[in-house]
N, C-alpha and C positions, 0 to 999 in steps of 0.2 A: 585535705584541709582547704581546697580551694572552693569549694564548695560553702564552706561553713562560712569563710572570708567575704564571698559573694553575697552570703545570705544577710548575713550580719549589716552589708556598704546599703545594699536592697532597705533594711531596715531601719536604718541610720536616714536614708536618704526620706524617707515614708514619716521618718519623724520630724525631722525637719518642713516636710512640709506641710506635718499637721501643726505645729507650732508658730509656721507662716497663716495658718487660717485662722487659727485659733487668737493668735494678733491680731487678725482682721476682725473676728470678733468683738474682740475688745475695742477696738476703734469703730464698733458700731455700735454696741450696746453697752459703754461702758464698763465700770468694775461692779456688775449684778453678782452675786453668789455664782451661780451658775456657771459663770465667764470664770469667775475665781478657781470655782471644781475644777472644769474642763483643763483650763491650764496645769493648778496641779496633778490631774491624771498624766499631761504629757509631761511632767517634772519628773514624776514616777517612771513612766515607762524608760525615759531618756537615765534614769539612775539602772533598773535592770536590764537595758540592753549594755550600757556600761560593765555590769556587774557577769552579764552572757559573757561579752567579749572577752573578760580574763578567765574564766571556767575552761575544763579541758573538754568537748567532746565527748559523747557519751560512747563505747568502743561499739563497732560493727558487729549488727548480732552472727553466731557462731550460724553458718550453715547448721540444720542437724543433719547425722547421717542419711546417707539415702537410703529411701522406705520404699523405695521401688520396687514391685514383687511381680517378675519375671512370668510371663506363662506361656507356654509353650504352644505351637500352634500342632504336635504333633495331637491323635488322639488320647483319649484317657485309657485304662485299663477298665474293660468292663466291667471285671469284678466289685470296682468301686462304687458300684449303685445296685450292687445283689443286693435285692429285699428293703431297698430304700423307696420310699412314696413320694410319689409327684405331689406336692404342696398345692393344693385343693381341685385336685385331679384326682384325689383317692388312690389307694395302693394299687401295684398291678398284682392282680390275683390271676390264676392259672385257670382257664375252665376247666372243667371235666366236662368234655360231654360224652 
């Protein structure tokens, strides 16, 4: 949780100082529309970071089981490639000669 606590003061702090520029703003260009928006964006954001700060945490995704697939370093059983073909090496055929 301390984490989230962190992330959230980070956030809070980030707004605050955009609502100090966005002051600044204002005391440069007046109350234009623009200045008007911008403000209410940070009205907004300052209501859902409020609105984060009481929500619980979304839970820690589940490991999934481990898919790990073990292979051994001993050799294979020959017989496991009787009559199988080399993938664009063509079959192994037997001569006769």
């Amino acid at each position: 949780m301390t984490s989230t606590t962190s992330e959230l003061a980070d956030l809070q702090r980030a707004l605050g100082q955009l609502r100090s520029s966005v002051g600044a703003l204002h005391a440069r260009y007046g109350d234009l529309a623009v200045v008007r928006r911008i403000h209410n964006d940070v009205d907004r954001l300052d209501i859902d970071v409020a609105d984060l700060a009481t929500a619980a945490p979304a839970p820690e995704p589940r490991h999934a089981k481990d898919d790990t697939v073990v292979v051994p370093d001993t050799p294979y059983d020959p017989d496991l490639w009787r009559d199988v073909d080399d993938e664009g090496v063509g079959g192994h055929h037997p001569h006769n000669h």
